[in-house]
DODREN-432037 format. One line per 5 residues: number of its first residue (from 1); their letters; for each residue z, y, x of N, C-alpha, C. Coordinates in nm, 4 decimals, always signed. Layout:
N
NUM> a> Z/Y/X/Z/Y/X/Z/Y/X  ...
This chain:
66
1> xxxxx> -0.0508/+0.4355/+1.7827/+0.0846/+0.4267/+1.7302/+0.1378/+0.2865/+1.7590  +0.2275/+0.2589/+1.8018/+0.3082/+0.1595/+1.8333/+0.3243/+0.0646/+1.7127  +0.3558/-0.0278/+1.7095/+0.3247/-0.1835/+1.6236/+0.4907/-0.1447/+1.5092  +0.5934/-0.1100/+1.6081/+0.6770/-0.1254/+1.5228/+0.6820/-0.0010/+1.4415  +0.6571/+0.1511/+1.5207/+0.6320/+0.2771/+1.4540/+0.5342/+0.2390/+1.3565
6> xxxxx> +0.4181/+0.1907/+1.3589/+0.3187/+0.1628/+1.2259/+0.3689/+0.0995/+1.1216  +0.4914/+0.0263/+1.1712/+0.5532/-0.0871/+1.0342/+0.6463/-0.0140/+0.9675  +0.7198/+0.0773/+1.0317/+0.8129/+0.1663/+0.9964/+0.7007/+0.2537/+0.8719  +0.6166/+0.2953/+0.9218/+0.5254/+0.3875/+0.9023/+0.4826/+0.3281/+0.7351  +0.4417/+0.2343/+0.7035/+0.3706/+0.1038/+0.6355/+0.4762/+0.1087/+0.5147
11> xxxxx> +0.6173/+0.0670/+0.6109/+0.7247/-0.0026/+0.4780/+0.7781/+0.1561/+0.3732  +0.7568/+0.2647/+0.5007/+0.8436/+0.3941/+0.4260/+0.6689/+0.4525/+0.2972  +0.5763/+0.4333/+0.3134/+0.4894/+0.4902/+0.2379/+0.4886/+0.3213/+0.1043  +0.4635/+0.2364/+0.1379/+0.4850/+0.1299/+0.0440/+0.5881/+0.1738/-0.0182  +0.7486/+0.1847/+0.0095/+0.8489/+0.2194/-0.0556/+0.8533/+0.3327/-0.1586
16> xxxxx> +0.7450/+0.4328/-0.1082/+0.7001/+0.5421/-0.1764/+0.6512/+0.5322/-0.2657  +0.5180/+0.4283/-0.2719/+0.4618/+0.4566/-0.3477/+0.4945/+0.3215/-0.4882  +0.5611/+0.2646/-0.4536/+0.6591/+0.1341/-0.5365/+0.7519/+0.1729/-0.5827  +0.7757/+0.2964/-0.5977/+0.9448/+0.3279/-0.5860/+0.9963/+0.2939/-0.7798  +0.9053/+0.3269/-0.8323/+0.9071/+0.3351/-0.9877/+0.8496/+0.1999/-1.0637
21> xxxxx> +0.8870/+0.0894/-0.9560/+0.7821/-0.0477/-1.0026/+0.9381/-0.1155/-1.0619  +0.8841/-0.1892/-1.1530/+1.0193/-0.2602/-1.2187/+0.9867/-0.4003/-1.0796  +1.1294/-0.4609/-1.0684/+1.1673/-0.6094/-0.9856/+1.0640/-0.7027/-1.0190  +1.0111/-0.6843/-1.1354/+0.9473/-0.7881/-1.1661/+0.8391/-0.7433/-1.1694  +0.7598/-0.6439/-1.1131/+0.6151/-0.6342/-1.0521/+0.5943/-0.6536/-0.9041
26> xxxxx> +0.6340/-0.7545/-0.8685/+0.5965/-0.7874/-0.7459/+0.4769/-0.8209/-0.6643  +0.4003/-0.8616/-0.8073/+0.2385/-0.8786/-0.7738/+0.1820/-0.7390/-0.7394  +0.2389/-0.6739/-0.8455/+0.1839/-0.5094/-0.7896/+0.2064/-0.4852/-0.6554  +0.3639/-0.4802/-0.6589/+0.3560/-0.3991/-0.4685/+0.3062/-0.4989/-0.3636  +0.2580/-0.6024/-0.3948/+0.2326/-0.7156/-0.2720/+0.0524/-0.6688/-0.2987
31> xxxxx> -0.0209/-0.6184/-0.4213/-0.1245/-0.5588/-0.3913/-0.1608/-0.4138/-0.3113  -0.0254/-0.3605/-0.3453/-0.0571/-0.2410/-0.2865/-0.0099/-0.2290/-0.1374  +0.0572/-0.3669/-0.1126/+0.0866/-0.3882/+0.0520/-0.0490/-0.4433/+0.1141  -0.1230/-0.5328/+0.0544/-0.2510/-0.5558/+0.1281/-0.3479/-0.4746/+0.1129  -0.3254/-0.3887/+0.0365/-0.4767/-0.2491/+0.0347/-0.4411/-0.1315/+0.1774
36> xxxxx> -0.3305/-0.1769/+0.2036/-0.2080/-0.0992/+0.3296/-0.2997/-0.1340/+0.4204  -0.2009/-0.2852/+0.4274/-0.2724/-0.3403/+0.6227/-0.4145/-0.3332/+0.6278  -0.5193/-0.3463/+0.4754/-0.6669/-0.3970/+0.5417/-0.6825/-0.2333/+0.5474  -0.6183/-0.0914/+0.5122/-0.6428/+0.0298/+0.5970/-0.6258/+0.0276/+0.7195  -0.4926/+0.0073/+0.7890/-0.4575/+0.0193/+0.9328/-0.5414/-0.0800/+1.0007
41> xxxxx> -0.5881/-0.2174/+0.9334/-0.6932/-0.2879/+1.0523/-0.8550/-0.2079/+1.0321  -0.8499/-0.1358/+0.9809/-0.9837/-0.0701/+0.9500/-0.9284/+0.0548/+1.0395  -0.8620/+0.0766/+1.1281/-0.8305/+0.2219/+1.1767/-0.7561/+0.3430/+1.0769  -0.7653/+0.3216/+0.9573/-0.7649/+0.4460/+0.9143/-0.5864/+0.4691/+0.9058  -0.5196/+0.5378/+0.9929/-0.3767/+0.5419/+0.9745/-0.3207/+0.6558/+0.9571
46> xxxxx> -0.3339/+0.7320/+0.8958/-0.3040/+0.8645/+0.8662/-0.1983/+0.8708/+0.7450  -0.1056/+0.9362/+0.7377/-0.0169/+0.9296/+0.6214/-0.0582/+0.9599/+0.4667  -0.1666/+1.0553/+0.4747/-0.2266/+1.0592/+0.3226/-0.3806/+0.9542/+0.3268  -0.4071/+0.9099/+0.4368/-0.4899/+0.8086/+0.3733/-0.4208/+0.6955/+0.3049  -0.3144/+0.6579/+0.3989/-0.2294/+0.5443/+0.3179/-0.1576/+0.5824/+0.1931
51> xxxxx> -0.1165/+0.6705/+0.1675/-0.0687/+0.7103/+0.0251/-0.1472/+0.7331/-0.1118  -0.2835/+0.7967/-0.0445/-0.3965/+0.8260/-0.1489/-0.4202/+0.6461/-0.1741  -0.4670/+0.5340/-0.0677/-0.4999/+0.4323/-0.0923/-0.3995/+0.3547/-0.1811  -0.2751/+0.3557/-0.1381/-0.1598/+0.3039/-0.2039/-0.1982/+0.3127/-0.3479  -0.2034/+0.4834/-0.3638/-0.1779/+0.5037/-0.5194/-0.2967/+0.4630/-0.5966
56> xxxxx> -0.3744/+0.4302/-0.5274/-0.5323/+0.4091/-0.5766/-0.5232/+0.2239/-0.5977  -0.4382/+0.1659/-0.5335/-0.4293/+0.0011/-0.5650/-0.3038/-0.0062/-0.6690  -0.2542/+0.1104/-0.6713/-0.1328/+0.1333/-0.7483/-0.1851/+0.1382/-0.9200  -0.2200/+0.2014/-0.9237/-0.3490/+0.2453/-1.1154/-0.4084/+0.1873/-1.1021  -0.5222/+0.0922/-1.0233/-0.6455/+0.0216/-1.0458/-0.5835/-0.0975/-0.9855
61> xxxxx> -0.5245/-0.1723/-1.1025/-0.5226/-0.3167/-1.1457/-0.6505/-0.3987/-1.1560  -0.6779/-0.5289/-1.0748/-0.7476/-0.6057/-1.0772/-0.7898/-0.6891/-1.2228  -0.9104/-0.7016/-1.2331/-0.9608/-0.7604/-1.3624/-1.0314/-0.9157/-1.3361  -1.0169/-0.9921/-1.4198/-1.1145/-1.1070/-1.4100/-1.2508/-1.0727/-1.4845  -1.2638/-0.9590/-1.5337/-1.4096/-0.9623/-1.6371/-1.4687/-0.8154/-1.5690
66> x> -1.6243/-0.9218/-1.5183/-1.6774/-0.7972/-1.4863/-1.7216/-0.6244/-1.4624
């Protein structure tokens, strides 16, 4: 897939899956934008892998305690 088709590809499933984030969770969708790219540099580019992953960095918020 072409660099700019993949970004197209990237911003319309991010948009998707952010769509219900208040302005001021930006930390959220900037996590669920890097759980994105480290899929597509791992190969995996398929439209429900990126959406299943999305929604999966989307509910599972990062913790500092073990």
């Amino acid at each position: 897939m072409p660099d700019a088709e993949m970004a197209a590809l990237l911003w319309a499933v991010l948009d998707e899956i952010c769509a219900d984030l208040a302005p001021s969770e930006a930390a959220t969708r900037q996590r669920v934008a890097a759980r994105l790219s480290d899929l597509v540099r791992a190969g995996h580019c398929s439209v429900d892998d990126l959406k299943r992953a999305g929604r999966d960095a989307l509910i599972r918020a990062p913790t500092m305690w073990p």
